[in-house]
C-alpha positions as CSV (number, residue, x, y, z in Angstrom):
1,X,-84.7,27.6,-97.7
2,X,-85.2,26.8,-93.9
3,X,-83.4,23.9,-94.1
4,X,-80.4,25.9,-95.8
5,X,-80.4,28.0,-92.6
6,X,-80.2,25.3,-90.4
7,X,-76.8,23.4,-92.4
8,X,-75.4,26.7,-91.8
9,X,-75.7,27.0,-88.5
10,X,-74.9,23.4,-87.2
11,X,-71.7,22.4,-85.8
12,X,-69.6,20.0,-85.9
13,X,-69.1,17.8,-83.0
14,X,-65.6,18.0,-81.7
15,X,-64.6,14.4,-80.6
16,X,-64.3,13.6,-76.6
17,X,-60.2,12.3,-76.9
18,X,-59.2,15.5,-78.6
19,X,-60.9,17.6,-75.4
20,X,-58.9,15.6,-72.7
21,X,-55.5,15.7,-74.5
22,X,-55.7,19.4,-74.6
23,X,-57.0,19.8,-71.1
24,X,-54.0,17.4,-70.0
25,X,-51.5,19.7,-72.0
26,X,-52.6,22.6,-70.3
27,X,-52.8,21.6,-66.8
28,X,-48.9,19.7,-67.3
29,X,-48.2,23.0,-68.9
30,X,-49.3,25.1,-65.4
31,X,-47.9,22.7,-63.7
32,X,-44.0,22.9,-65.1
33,X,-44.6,26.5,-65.1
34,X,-45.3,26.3,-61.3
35,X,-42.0,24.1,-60.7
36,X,-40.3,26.4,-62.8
37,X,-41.0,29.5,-61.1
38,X,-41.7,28.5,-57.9
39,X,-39.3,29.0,-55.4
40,X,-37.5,25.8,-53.4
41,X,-34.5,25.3,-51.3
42,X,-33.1,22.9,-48.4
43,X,-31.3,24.0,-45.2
44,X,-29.3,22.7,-42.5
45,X,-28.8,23.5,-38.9
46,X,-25.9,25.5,-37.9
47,X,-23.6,23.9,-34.8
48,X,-20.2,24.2,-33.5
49,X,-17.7,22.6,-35.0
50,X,-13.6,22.1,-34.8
51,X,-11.1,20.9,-37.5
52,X,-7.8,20.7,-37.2
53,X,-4.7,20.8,-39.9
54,X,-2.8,18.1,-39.3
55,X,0.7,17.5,-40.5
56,X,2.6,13.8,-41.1
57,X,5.5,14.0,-39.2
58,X,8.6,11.3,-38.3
59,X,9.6,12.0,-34.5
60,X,12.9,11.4,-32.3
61,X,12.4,11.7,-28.9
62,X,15.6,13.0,-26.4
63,X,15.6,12.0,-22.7
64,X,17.2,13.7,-20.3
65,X,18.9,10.4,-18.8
66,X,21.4,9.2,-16.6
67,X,22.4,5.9,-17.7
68,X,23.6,3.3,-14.4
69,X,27.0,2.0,-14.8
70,X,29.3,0.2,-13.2
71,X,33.1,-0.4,-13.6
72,X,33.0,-3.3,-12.3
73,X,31.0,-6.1,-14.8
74,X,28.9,-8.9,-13.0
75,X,25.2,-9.0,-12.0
76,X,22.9,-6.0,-11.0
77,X,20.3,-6.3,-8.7
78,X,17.6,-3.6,-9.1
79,X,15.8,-2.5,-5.9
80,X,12.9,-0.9,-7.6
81,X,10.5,-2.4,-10.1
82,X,10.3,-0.6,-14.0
83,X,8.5,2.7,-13.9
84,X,9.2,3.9,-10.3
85,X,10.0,6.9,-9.4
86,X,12.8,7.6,-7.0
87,X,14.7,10.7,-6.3
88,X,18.4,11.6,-6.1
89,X,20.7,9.8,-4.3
90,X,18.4,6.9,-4.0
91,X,20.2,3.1,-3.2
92,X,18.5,1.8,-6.4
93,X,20.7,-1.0,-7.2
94,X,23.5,-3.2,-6.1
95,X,26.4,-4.7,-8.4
96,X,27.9,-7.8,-7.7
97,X,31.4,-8.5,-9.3
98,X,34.3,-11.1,-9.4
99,X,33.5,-14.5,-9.3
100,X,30.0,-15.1,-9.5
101,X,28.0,-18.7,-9.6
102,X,26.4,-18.4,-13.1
103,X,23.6,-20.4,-11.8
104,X,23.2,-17.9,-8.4
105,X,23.3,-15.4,-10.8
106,X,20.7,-16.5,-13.3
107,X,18.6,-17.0,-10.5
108,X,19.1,-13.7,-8.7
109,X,17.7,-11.6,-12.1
110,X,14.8,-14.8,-12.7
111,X,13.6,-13.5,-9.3
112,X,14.2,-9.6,-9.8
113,X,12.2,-9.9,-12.7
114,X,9.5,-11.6,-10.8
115,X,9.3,-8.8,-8.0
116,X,9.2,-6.4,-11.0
117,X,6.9,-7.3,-12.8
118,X,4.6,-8.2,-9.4
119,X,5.3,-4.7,-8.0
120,X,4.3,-3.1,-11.6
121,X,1.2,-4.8,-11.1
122,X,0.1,-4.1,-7.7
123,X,1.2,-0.2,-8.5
124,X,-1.4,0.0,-12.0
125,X,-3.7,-2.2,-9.5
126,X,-3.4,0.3,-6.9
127,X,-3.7,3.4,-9.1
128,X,-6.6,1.5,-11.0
129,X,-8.6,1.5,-7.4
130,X,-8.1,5.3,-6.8
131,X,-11.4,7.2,-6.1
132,X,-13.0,3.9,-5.2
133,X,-15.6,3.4,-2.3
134,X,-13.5,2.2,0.8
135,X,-13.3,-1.4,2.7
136,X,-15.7,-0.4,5.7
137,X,-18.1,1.4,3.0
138,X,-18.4,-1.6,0.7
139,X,-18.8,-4.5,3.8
140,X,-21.4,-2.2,5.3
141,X,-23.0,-2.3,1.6
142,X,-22.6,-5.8,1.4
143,X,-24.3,-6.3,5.4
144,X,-27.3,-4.5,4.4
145,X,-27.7,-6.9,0.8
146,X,-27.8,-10.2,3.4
147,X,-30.1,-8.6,5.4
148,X,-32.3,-7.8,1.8
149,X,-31.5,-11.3,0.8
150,X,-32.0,-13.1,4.0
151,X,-36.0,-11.2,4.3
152,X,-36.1,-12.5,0.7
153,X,-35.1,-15.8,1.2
154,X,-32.6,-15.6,-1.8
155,X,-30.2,-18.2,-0.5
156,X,-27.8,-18.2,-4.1
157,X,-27.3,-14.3,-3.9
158,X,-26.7,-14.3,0.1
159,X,-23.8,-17.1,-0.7
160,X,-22.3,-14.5,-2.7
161,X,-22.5,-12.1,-0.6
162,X,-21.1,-13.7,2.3
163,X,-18.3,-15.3,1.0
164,X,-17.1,-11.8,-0.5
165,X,-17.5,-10.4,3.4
166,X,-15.0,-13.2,3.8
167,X,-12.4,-13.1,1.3
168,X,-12.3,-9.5,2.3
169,X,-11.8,-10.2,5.8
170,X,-9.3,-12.9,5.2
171,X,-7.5,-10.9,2.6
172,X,-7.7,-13.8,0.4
173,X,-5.7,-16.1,2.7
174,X,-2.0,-16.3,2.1
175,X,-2.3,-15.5,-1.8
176,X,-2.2,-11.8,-1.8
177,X,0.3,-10.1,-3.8
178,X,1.5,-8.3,-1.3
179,X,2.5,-11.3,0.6
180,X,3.7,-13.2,-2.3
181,X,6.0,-10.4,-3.5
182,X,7.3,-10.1,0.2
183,X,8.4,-13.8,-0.3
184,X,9.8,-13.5,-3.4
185,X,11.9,-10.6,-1.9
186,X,13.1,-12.6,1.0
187,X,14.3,-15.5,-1.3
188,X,16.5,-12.9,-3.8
189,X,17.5,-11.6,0.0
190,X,18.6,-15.1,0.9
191,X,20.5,-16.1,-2.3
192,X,22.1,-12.7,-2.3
193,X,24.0,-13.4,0.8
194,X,25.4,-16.4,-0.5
195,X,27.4,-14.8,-3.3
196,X,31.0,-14.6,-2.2
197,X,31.5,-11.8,-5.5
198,X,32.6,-8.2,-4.4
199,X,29.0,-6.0,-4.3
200,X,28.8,-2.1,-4.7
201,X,25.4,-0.3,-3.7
202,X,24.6,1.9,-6.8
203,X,22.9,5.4,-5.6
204,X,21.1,7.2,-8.5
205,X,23.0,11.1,-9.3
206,X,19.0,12.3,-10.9
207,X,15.8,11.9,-10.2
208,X,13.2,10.2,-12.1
209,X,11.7,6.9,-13.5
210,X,13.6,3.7,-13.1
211,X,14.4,1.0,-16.0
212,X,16.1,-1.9,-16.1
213,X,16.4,-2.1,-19.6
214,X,18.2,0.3,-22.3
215,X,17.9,0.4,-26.1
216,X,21.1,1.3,-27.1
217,X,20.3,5.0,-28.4
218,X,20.9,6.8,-24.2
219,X,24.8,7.8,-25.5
220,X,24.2,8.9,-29.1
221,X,20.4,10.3,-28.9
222,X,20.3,13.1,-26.2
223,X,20.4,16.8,-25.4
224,X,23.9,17.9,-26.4
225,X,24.3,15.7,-29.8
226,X,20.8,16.9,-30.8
227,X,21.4,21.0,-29.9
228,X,21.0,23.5,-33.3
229,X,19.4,20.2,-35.1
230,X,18.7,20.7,-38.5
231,X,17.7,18.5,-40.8
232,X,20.9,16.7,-41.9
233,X,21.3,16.3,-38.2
234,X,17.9,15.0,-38.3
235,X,18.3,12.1,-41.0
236,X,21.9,10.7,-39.1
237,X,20.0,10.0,-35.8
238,X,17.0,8.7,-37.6
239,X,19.2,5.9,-39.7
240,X,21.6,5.5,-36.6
241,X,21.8,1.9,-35.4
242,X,21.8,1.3,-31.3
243,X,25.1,0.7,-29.7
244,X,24.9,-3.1,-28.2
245,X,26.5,-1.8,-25.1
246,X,27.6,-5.7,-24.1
247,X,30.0,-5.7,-27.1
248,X,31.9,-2.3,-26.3
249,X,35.0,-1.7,-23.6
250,X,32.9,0.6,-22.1
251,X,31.2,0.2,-18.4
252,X,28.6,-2.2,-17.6
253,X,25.4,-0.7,-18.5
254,X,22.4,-1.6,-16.1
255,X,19.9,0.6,-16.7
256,X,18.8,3.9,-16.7
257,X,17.1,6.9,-15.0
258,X,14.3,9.0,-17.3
259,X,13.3,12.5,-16.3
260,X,9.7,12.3,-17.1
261,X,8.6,16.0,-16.1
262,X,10.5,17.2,-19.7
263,X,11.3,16.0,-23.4
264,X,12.4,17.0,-26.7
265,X,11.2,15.8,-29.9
266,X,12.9,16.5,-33.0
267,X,9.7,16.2,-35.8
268,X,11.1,16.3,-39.1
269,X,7.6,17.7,-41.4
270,X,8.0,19.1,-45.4
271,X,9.5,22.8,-45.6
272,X,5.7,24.3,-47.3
273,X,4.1,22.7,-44.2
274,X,6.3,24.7,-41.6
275,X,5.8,27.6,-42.8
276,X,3.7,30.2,-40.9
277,X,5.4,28.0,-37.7
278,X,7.4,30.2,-35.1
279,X,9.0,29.5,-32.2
280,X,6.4,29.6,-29.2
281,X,3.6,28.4,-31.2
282,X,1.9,25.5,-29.1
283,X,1.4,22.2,-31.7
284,X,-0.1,19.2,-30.5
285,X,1.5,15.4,-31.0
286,X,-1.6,13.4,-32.2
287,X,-1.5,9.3,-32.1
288,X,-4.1,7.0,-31.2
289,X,-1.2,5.9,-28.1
290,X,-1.3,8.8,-25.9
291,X,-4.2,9.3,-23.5
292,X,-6.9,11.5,-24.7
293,X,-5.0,11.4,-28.3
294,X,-2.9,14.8,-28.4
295,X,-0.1,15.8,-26.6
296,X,1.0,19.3,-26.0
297,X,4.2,20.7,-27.1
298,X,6.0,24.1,-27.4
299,X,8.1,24.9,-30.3
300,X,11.8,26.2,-29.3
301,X,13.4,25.6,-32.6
302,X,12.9,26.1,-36.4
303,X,15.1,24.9,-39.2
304,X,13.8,24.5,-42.7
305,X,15.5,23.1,-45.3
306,X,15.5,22.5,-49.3
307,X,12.3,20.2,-48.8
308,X,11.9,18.9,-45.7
309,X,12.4,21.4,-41.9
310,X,13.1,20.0,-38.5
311,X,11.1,21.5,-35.4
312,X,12.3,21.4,-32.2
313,X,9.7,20.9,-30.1
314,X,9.4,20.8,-26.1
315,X,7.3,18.2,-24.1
316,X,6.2,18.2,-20.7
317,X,2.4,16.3,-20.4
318,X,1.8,13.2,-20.9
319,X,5.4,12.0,-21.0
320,X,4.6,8.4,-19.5
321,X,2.7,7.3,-22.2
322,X,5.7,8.1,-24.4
323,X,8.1,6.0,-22.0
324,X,10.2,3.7,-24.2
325,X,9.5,5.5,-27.6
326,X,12.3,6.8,-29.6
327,X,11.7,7.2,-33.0
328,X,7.7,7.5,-34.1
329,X,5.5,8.6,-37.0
330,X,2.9,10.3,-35.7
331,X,0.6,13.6,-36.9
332,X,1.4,16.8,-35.7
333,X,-1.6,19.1,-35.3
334,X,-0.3,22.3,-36.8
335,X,-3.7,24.5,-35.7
336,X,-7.0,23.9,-34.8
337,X,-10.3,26.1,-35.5
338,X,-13.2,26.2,-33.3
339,X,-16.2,28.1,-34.7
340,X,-19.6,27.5,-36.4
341,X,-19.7,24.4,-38.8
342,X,-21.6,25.2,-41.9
343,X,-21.7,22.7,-45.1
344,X,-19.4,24.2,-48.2
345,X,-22.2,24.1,-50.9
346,X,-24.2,26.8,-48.4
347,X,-21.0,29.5,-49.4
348,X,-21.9,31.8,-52.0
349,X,-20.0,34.9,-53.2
350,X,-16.4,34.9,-53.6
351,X,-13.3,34.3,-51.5
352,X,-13.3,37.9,-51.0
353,X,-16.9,38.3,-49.6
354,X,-18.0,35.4,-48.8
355,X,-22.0,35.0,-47.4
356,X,-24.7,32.5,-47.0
357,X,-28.9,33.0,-47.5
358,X,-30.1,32.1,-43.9
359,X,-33.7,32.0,-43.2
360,X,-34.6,33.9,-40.4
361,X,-38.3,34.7,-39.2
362,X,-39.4,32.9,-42.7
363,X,-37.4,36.0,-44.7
364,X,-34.5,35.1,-46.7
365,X,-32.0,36.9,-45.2
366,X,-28.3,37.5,-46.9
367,X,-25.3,36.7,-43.9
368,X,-21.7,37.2,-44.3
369,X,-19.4,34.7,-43.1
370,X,-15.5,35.0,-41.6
371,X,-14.1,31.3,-43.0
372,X,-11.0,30.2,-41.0
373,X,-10.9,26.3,-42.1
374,X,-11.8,24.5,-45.1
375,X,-12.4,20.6,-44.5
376,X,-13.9,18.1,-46.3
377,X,-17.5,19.0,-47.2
378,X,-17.8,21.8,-43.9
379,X,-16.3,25.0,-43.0
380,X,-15.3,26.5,-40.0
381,X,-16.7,30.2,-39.5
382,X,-16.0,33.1,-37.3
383,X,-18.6,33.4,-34.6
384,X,-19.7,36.6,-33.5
385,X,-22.9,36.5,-31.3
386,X,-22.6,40.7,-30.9
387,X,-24.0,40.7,-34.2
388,X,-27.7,39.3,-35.3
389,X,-26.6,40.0,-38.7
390,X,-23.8,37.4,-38.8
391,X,-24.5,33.6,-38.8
392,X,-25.5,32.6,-35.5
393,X,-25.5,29.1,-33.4
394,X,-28.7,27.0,-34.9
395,X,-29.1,29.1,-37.5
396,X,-31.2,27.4,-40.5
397,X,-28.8,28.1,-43.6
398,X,-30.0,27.1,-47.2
399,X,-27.5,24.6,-48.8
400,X,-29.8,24.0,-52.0
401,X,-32.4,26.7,-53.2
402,X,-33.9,28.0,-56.7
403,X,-35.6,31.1,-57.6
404,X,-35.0,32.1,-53.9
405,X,-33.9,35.6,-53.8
406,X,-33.2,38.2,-50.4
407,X,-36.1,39.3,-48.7
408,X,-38.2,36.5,-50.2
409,X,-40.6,35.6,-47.5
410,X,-41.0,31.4,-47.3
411,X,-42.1,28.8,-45.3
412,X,-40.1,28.2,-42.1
413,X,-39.1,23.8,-42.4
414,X,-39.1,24.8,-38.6
């Protein structure tokens, strides 16, 4: 009978396996639970930002020039080198006619070409050393190294030192380009009085910058066969050919005279990207040419067509880096947007109301956004600093979160 009693009562031994595979489901069980539930999210810094809408555009530029011509055909001497500047009524060349030595002649422009090209130099040399310490400044520098050197007994850097004093004080012996072009000036001088041709002094009607050379494009491409351009107007000048000036009965062409303080361009952009564009609105030329990359411009004219419109677009900064350009494709920067940069995949809501979750004092805090851009992976919002319930500078902004809800109070990453 006792031993009855104690069968009953005795249990079975559960196995040790079968305990640690249901321990390990529970506790992978709590765990995914936890993940599941638990809230998580990534942020990003808010900054300033700019983006701009940029337009392809094909361009024709319109000079106001004065071309230099002469009735009389021969050999022109230019008094000024490419690129200078002289004002109205300036002696800026002299034409000699008749019967000219050819090898005089040839000799005469070999040597003009010379000076220009040596006077271009020493002007982008001169502007180049603008701002620079002076002369007096730098020896006295120089005086105080040999001293430093001398104490040091550095006899290779006091060399240096000494023979720059020099070269400066010699000017660099007879070598100077100053002196060389003042040769090369008295030689074109000399030959120039032995040609026995008829000469006329040329006096410039305009002011501006100076060229010896012409492309063809100064009689057909300019302000009065360009006025109320449209953008048939626009597609004749673009697949004109230059006129080869030495094959018509016209006079002998020279050279010209650029005003560089204004320009047209005639941009020819696709009729859905000109619209919103109005006359006055301020665009900017962008190419990797121009200094600082954009140039200014002012629109004056508008004239859209079945596909393609034609702005009419005035230019005044800048305009030397544009010397010699005609026709160019080049972006037009139709607006730009400065504001707060924000990633795309941090705008929730719709287009209508738009807002981001922002984390602010480690609450979850619901912010509506003003978007003025789209670009890329970023936006450009409004920013309003009046209001601590907009989206402020360095504000942390949640690009990724789950079970994360307003109000929700979480861990500042900060």
């Amino acid at each position: 009978m006792e031993e009855t009693r104690k069968k009953h009562y005795k249990h079975k031994k559960i196995p040790t396996f079968y305990k640690v595979g249901v321990l390990a489901i529970i506790v992978f069980f709590g765990i995914a639970m936890y993940l599941y539930f638990h809230p998580s999210f990534s942020t990003q810094v808010v900054y300033h930002g700019t983006e701009e809408v940029v337009i392809p555009a094909k361009g024709i530029l319109v000079w106001n020039e004065e071309v230099l011509t002469s009735s009389a055909k021969g050999i022109a001497v230019m008094n000024y080198s490419d690129g200078t500047r002289v004002t109205a009524r300036t002696h800026v060349a002299s034409v000699y006619s008749g019967e000219i030595d050819e090898a005089k002649s040839n000799s005469i422009k070999s040597l003009s070409e010379k000076i220009n090209s040596l006077e271009t130099g020493i002007k982008n040399s001169n502007r180049d050393s603008k701002g620079t310490e002076s002369s007096s400044s730098v020896i006295l520098k120089k005086m105080r190294k040999i001293a430093y050197y001398s104490q040091d007994g550095d006899f290779q850097s006091l060399l240096k030192e000494t023979n720059d004093i020099e070269s400066m004080a010699l000017g660099q012996g007879d070598s100077t380009p100053e002196k060389e072009l003042e040769k090369l000036k008295n030689q074109r001088d000399d030959l120039e009085r032995t040609i026995t041709g008829h000469k006329d002094a040329f006096y410039s009607a305009t002011s501006g910058l100076i060229y010896s050379k012409v492309d063809g494009y100064e009689t057909t491409i300019n302000k009065t066969t360009v006025q109320n351009a449209d953008t048939k107007l626009f597609s004749n000048l673009w697949n004109l050919k230059p006129v080869d000036y030495s094959k018509t009965d016209g006079n002998y062409v020279f050279g010209k005279i650029i005003n560089n303080y204004e320009a047209t361009m005639l941009a020819e952009i696709s009729a859905k990207e000109a619209e919103g564009i109005e006359v006055g609105d301020v665009l900017y030329i962008k190419s990797s040419d121009v200094i600082g990359g954009k140039i200014a411009c002012t629109v004056t004219a508008v004239s859209i067509g079945r596909s393609d419109a034609v702005l009419t677009l005035s230019v005044t900064k800048n305009l030397d880096t544009l010397m010699g350009e005609r026709k160019l494709d080049f972006d037009l920067v139709k607006k730009t947007y400065s504001g707060l940069r924000i990633p795309k995949e941090a705008i929730l809501g719709d287009e209508n109301e738009p807002f981001v979750y922002a984390i602010k004092d480690s609450v979850v805090k619901k912010k509506p956004v003003e978007i003025l851009c789209e670009k890329n992976e970023f936006v450009i919002v409004k920013e309003d600093n009046q209001n601590s319930d907009n989206v402020l500078l360095y504000d942390l902004v949640i690009t990724k979160s789950k079970n994360l809800t307003e109000g929700m109070i979480v861990s500042d990453p900060r």
